[in-house]
ZAVOTOR-466119 format. One record per residue (C-alpha): residue in three letters; x, y, z. Coordinates in steps of 0.2 Angstrom, whole numbers, plus 5000, padded with zeros to 4 digits. Layout:
<rs>
ALAXYZ;...
</rs>
This chain:
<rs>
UNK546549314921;UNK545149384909;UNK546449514902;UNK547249344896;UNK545949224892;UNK545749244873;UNK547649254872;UNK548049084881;UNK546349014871;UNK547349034854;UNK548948984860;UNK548748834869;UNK547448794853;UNK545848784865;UNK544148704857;UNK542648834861;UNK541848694873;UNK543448704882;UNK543848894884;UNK542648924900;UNK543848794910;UNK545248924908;UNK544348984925;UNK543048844928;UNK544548714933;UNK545248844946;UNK543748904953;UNK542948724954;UNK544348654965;UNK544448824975;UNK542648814978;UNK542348614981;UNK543948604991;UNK543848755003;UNK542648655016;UNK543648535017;UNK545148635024;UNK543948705038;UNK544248525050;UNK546048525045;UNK546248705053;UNK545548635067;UNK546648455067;UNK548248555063;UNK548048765067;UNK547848905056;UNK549748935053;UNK550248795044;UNK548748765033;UNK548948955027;UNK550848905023;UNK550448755014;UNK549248845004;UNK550148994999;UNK551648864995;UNK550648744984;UNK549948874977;UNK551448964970;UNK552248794964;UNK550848764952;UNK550948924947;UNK552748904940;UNK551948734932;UNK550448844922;UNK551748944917;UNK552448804908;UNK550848734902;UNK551248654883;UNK549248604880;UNK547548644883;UNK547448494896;UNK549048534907;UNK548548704908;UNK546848654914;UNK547648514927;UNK548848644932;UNK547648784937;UNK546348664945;UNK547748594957;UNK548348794958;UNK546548814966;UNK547048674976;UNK548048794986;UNK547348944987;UNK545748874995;UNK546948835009;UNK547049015013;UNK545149065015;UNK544548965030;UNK546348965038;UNK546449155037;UNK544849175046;UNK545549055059;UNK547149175062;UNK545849325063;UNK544749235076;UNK546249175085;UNK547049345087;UNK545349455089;UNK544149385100;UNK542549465102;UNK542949515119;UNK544449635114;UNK543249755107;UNK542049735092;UNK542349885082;UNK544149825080;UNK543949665075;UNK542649685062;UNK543649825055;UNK545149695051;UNK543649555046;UNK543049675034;UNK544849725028;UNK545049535025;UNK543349515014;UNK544049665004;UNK545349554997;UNK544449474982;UNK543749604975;UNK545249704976;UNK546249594970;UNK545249554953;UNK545549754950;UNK547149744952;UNK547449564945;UNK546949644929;UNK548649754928;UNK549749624935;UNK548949504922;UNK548949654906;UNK550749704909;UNK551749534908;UNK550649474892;UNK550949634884;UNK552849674887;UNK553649494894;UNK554349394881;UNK553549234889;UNK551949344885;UNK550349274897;UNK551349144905;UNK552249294914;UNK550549324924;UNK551149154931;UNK552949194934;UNK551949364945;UNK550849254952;UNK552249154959;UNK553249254966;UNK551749384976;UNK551249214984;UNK552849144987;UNK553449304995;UNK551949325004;UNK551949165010;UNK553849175017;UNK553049355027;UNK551649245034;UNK553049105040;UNK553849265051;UNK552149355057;UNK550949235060;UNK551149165079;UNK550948995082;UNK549348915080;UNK548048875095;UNK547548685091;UNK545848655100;UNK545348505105;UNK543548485093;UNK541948385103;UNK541848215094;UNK543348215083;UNK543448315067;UNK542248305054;UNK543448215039;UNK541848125034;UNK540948275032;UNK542048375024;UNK542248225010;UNK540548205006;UNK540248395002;UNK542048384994;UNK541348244982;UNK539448294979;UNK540148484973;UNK541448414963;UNK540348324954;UNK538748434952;UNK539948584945;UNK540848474934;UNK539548404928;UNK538448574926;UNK540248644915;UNK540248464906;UNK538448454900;UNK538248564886;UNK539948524878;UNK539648334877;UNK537548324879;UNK536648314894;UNK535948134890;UNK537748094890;UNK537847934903;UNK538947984913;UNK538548174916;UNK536948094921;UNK537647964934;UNK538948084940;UNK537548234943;UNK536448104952;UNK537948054961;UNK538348204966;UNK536548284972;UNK536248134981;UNK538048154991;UNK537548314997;UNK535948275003;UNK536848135012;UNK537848255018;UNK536548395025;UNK535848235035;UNK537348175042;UNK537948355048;UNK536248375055;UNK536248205066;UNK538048235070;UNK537348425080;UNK535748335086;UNK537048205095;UNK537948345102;UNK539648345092;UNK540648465081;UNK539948455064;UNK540848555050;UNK539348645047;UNK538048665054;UNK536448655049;UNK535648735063;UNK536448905056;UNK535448895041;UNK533948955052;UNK534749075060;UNK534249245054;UNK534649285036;UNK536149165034;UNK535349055020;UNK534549175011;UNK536249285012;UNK537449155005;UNK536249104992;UNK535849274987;UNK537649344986;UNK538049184974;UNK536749234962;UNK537249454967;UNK539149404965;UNK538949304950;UNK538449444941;UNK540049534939;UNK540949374938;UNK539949334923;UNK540049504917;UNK541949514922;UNK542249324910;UNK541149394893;UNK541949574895;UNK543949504891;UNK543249384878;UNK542249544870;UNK543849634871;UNK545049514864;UNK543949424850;UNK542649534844;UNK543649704845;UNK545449624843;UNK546149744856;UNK547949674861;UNK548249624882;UNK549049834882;UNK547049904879;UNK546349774888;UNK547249814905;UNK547050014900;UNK545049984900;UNK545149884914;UNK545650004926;UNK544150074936;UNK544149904942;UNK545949944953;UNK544950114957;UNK543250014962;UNK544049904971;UNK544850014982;UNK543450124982;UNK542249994988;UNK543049945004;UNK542850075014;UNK541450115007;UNK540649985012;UNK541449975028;UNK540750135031;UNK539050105025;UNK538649935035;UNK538950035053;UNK537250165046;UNK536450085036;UNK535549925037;UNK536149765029;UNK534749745019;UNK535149925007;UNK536949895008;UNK536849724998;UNK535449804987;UNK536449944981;UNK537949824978;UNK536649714965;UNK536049884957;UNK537949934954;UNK538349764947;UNK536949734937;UNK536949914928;UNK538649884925;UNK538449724914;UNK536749814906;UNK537949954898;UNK538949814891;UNK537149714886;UNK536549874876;UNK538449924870;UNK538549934850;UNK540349864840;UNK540450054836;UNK540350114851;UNK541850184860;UNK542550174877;UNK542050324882;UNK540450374875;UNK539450204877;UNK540150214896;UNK541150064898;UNK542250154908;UNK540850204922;UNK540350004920;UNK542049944926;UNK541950064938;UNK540050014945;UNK540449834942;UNK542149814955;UNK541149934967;UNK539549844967;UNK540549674967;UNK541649744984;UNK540149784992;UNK539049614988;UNK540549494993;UNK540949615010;UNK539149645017;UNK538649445014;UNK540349375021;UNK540249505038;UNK538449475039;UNK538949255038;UNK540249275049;UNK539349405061;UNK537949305066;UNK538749135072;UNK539749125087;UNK541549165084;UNK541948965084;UNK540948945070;UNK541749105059;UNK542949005051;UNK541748895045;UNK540349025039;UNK541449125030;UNK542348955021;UNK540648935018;UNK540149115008;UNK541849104998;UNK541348944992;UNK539649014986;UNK540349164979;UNK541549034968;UNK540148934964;UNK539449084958;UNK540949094944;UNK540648904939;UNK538748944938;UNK538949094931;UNK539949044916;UNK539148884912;UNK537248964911;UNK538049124902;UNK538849004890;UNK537448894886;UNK536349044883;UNK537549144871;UNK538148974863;UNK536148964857;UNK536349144849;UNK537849114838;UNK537749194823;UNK538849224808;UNK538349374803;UNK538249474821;UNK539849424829;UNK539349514844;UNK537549434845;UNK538149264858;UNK539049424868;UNK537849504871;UNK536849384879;UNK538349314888;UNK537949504897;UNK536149484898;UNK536349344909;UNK537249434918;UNK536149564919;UNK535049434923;UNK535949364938;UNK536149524948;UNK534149594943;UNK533749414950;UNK534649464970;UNK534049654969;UNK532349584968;UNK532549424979;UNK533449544992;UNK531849664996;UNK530749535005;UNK532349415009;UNK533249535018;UNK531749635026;UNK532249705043;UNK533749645044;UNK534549785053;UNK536149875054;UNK537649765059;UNK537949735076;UNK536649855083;UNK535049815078;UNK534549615071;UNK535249445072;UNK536749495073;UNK536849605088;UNK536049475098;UNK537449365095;UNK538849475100;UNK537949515117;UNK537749345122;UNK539549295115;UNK540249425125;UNK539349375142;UNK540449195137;UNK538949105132;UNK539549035117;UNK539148865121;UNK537448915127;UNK537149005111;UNK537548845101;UNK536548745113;UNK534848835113;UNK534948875095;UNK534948685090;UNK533448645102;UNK532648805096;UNK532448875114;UNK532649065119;UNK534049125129;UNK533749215145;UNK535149305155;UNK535449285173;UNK534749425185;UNK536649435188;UNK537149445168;UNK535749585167;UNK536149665179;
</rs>
């Protein structure tokens, strides 16, 4: 999409306050709304919730493609989120479904980590699919739709045929609708709210009402999953997992770590497109190392998290990200392509980005019992989209305040510095944050799990973790 942005801006006539929800509207209903498919899963199996998604996604799609104003094509991609967010927690479920813990770790976290390679491989390659159509279709950047729609609608028909029916478990207390409502709501309106306030003011009544709203649902919300785990039924999230190991500090931290190449990713296309007048053709071309990167950093990381510990894995994906947004922050109008090393940035940006998303979502999903995975990795897929919303509205607000007349590329710089800023922040954050955090399912939190798991104590686990009480094996178990 960032191949396109500037292009669909002046076609669909956007106002500058409103260019941001090109990706804000998408992002905000993928992220707010990706929770709340976590209970429906469970209500109604995996299967039918990813063909929903991949479905409803595909039609709104065709309906963006279509788009006649600004305020369709903003309605149309938010309800295109709509679907896709479908797909997140209920493809977790079809992972935990058909690989438990039991059939042998090392396989299953291969395919988990395959699975969280996904995004950032697909932004590489997004940038080609999206490049080509607005550069040689006819129906110029509404053909990145017409693609869009038809990889989700084919891939959607392959899931109807190789996906098995889904295993519907029965959940303790009923599923948490309530729960997954009140975090649907008080997100909604705190990122809307947060994209809202500098176009319109943010002593604009009702920004202020609906952010107050919306903090104050969330915090009825951490309460009331809180007493539901406390009673002894099935929350959709629990709170207790927040205090186990690094799991807060880890989704938190790979927000801010992720939202560093997002930002960078957003301000680099605009850069492009309105400051260097480039056509979608050179945009793509530059954009390449991204494709590279992303296949790059996969197995990469894959390989990395089974040496090294988590901790240096994540750190060296914030390093990547954030020297990749500095090149663009020090970069000169003059400066070329290849001389003021753009290229190596796309490529550092997509690498560090692969590995901040892959290390944080197999850490979430590693250290809670495989029960929970669906919801811990919904969970770190909504922080890394909030990451996007952030991102853009703080980048925004700060190079909105540098506009100048006379240095075009002065408000794009500092869209890059913020992003600069953003990845500096989780490099930093992640040396005492992450401290001994070990290697992946051999030393730390994470090992622990999976060897009480495996001796079928999941229930146990859950148990003793809520009441903050140690587990201790049987003579039998031990032995």
């Amino acid at each position: 999409m960032n191949v396109a942005i500037g292009f669909i801006a002046k076609d669909l006539k956007f106002e500058a306050a409103q260019v941001q929800w090109i990706q804000s509207a998408y992002e905000l209903s993928s992220g707010c709304l990706l929770l709340l498919y976590v209970p429906l899963t469970e209500q109604f199996g995996a299967r039918p919730i990813v063909l929903f998604g991949g479905a409803f996604f595909c039609v709104w799609a065709i309906a963006c493609a279509n788009a006649q104003t600004a305020i369709q094509f903003i309605i149309f991609r938010a309800l295109e989120g709509v679907g896709i967010c479908a797909v997140v927690p209920a493809g977790f479920g079809v992972l935990a479904q058909m690989l438990p813990i039991t059939e042998g770790s090392k396989y299953r976290n291969t395919l988990i980590a395959i699975f969280a390679a996904g995004a950032p491989l697909g932004s590489g390659l997004g940038t080609i699919f999206g490049g080509l159509p607005t550069q040689y279709s006819h129906i110029q950047w509404r053909g990145i739709f017409a693609v869009m729609a038809g990889v989700s609608g084919t891939a959607t028909i392959l899931c109807g045929f190789t996906i098995p029916p889904s295993k519907v478990n029965k959940v303790k207390g009923g599923v948490d609708y309530l729960g997954a409502s009140l975090v649907t709501i008080s997100l909604t309106l705190i990122i809307f709210c947060l994209a809202q306030g500098p176009a319109v003011g943010w002593n604009t009544g009702y920004v202020v009402a609906l952010l107050t709203i919306g903090c104050v649902t969330l915090f009825v919300f951490g309460g009331y999953e809180w007493w539901l785990e406390r009673r002894d039924k099935t929350p959709m999230l629990r709170m207790s997992n927040f205090t186990r190991g690094r799991y807060a500090v880890v989704n938190v931290l790979g927000m801010i770590g992720f939202g560093c190449f997002i930002t960078w990713d957003y301000w680099a296309g605009l850069y492009y497109a309105q400051v260097l007048g480039y056509d979608a053709k050179n945009i793509m071309l530059r954009y390449l190392p991204q494709s590279i990167g992303g296949m790059i950093g996969g197995p990469l990381t894959t390989l990395l998290l089974r040496r090294i510990s988590t901790q240096f894995v994540f750190m060296f994906g914030c390093a990547c990200a954030t020297f990749g947004a500095m090149t663009f922050a020090l970069a000169n109008v003059t400066d070329t392509y290849w001389n003021g090393g753009q290229f190596f940035a796309f490529f550092l940006s997509i690498t560090g980005a692969s590995v901040i998303y892959q290390s944080g979502m197999l850490y979430c999903v590693s250290v809670v019992v495989p029960s929970e995975m669906t919801a811990a990795g919904g969970l770190f897929q909504v922080m890394t989209s909030l990451a996007s919303s952030f991102g853009l509205v703080f980048s925004t607000i700060v190079a909105t305040a540098h506009v100048s007349e006379t240095e075009p590329i002065k408000e794009y710089t500092y869209g890059f510095w913020t992003a600069v800023s953003f990845g500096a922040f989780a490099f930093v954050a992640a040396i005492p944050g992450l401290w001994g955090i070990g290697v992946l399912h051999k030393t730390g939190e994470t090992a622990r799990v999976e060897e009480l798991v495996v001796h079928h104590h999941e229930d146990e686990v859950i148990h003793h973790h809520v009441h903050n009480e140690e587990y201790t094996q049987s003579p039998e178990e031990a032995a």
